[in-house]
C-alpha positions in Angstrom: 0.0 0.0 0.0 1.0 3.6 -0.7 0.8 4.1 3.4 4.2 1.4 3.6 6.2 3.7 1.9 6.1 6.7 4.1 7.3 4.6 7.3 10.3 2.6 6.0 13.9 3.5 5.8 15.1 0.2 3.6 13.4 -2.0 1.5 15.4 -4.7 2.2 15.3 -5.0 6.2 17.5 -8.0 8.1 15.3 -11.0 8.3 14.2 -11.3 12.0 14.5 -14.5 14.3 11.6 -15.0 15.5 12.7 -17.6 17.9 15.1 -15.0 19.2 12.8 -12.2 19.9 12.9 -10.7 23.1 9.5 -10.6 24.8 7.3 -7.5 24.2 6.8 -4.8 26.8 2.8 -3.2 27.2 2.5 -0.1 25.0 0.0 2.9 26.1 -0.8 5.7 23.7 -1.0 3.6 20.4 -5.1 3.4 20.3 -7.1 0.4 20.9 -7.8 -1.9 18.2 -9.4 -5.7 18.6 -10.6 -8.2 17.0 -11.9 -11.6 18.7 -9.6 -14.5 17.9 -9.8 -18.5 18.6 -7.8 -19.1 21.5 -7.5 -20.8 24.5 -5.1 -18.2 26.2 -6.8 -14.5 27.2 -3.0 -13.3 27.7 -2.8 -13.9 23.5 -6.0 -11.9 22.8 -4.4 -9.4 24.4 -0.9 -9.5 22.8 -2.8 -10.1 19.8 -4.8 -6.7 20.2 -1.6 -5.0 20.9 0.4 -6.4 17.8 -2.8 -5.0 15.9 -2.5 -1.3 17.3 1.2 -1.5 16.6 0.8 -2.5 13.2 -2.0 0.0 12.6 0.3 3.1 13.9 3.3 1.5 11.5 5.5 -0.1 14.2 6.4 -3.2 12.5 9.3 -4.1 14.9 6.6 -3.8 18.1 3.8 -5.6 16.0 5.9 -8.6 14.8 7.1 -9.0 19.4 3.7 -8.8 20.4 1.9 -11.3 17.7 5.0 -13.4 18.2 4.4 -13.4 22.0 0.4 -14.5 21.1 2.1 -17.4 19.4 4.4 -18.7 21.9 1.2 -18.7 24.6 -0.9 -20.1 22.2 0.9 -21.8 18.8 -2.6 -23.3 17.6 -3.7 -20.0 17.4 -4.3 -19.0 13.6 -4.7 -15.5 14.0 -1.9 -15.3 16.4 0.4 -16.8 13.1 -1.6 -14.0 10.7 -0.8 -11.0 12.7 3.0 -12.5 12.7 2.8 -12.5 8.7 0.8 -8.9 8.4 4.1 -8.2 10.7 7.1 -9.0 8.4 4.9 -8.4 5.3 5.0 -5.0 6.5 8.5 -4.7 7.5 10.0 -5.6 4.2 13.1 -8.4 3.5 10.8 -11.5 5.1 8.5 -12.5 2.2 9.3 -16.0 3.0 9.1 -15.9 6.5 5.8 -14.1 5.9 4.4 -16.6 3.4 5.3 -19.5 5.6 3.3 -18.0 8.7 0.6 -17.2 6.4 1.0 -20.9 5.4 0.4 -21.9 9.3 -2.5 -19.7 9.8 -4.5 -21.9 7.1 -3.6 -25.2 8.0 -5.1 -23.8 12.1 -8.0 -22.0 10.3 -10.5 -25.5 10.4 -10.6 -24.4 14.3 -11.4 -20.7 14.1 -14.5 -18.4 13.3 -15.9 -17.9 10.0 -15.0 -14.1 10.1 -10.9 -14.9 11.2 -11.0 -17.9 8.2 -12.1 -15.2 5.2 -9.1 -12.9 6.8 -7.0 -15.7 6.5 -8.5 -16.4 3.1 -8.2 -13.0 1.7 -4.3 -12.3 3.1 -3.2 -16.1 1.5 -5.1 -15.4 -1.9 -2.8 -12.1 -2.2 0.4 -14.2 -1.3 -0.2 -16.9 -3.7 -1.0 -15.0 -7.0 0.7 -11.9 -8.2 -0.1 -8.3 -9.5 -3.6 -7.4 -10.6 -4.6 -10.9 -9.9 -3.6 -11.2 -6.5 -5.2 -7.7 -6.0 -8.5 -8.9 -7.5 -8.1 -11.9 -5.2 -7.9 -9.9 -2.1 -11.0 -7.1 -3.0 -13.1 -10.5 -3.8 -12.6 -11.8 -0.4 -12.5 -8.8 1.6 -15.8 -7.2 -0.2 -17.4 -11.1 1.2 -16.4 -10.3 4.3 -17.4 -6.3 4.7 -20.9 -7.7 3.4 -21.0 -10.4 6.1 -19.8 -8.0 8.4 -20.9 -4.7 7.8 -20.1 -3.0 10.7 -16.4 -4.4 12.0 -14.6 -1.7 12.3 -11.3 -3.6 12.0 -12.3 -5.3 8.7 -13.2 -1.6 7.4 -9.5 -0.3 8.3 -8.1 -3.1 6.7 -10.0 -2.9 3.2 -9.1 1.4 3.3 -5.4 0.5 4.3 -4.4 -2.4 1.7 -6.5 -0.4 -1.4 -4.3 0.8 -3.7 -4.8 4.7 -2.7 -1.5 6.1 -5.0 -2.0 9.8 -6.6 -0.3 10.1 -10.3 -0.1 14.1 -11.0 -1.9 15.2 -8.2 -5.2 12.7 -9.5 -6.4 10.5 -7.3 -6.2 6.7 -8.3 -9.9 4.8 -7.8 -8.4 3.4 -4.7 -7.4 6.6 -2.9 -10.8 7.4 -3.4 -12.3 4.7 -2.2 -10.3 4.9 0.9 -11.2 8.6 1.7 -14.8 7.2 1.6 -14.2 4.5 3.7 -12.5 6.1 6.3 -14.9 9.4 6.3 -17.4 6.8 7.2 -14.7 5.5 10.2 -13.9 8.6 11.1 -17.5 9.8 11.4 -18.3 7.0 13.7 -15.1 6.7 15.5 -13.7 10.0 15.5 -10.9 9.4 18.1 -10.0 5.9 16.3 -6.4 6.0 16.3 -6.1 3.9 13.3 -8.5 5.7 11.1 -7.1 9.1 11.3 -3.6 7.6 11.4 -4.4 6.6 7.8 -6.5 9.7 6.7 -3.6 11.7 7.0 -1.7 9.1 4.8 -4.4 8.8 2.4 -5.3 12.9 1.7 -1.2 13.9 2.5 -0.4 13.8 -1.7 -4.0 15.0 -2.5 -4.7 19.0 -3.1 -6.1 19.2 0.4 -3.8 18.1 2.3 -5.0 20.6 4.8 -7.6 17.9 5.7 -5.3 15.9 7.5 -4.7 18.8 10.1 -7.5 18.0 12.5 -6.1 13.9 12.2 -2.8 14.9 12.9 -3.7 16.8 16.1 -5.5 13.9 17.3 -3.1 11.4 17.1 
């Protein structure tokens, strides 16, 4: 997504061990973000929750220790191995580490809810394939899920932050403009939604009003 680019000093980041990580510390002042997982471990739906604020606010490193701490307290935990992926996707330099925890989170998905196996779904569809294909993949199964789900916030933020929301010559692409709708629609629900106006600002920043981030930007 156009958002990546703003937040990363190399494209080609040192592989992490995950094995090696040291354990994650709690984090205030990031926004609270959740969605319910299959587990058997409360301490992982919280380190989960975490990893997703992290990774909503750009903090790859943080994300990728707290989903990896929701997998050591839970390893059958398919979500737990998704947030890991979203994680080192993210981060740049680990497209095979990524794959391969996106390859775990399937083979756990038979045990989680239908909402956490279309994530799953849609996240492994855009691995697999490539370009425009992959793309289509990943607006197929996403679109499934928002109509299934209308109202999850998280699945919203999601579909706004992986759209392709580019400008060429100051014009918006289709996808920048349908991520300023979707998140207008966040924002006017959720106004103090730390995720939403983190990616407003990212979304309007190249437009010609990028005044309209101002009011995001004081928020966060």
């Amino acid at each position: 997504s156009a958002q990546a680019a703003h937040h990363h000093d190399s494209e080609d980041e040192a592989p992490l061990d995950l094995a090696k990580l040291p354990p994650p510390q709690h984090i205030d002042g990031i926004g609270h973000s959740h969605i319910a997982i299959t587990t058997k471990s409360p301490e992982a739906q919280q380190w989960f929750d975490q990893g997703l604020a992290l990774m909503h606010c750009f903090w790859d490193y943080e994300a990728i220790r707290a989903f990896e701490q929701a997998v050591r307290l839970d390893p059958d935990c398919a979500m737990c191995h998704w947030g890991v992926a979203q994680g080192l996707s993210f981060r740049g330099g680990s497209d095979d580490e990524a794959k391969d925890e996106l390859a775990k989170a399937k083979d756990l998905s038979s045990k989680a809810s239908d909402r956490e196996q279309r994530l799953i779904r849609a996240f492994s569809e855009s691995k697999e394939k490539k370009g425009d294909e992959a793309r289509a993949a990943f607006a197929k199964e996403m679109a499934a899920l928002l109509e299934r789900f209308p109202d999850d916030v998280e699945i919203r933020l999601l579909m706004a932050w992986h759209a392709d929301s580019g400008y060429q010559e100051g014009e918006p692409s289709a996808g920048a403009i349908y991520s300023q709708a979707m998140l207008r629609d966040i924002l006017r629900d959720h106004p103090e939604n730390a995720a939403a106006n983190h990616y407003w600002i990212h979304v309007v920043e190249a437009s010609s009003h990028p005044e309209w981030a101002l009011e995001s930007a004081q928020k966060l």
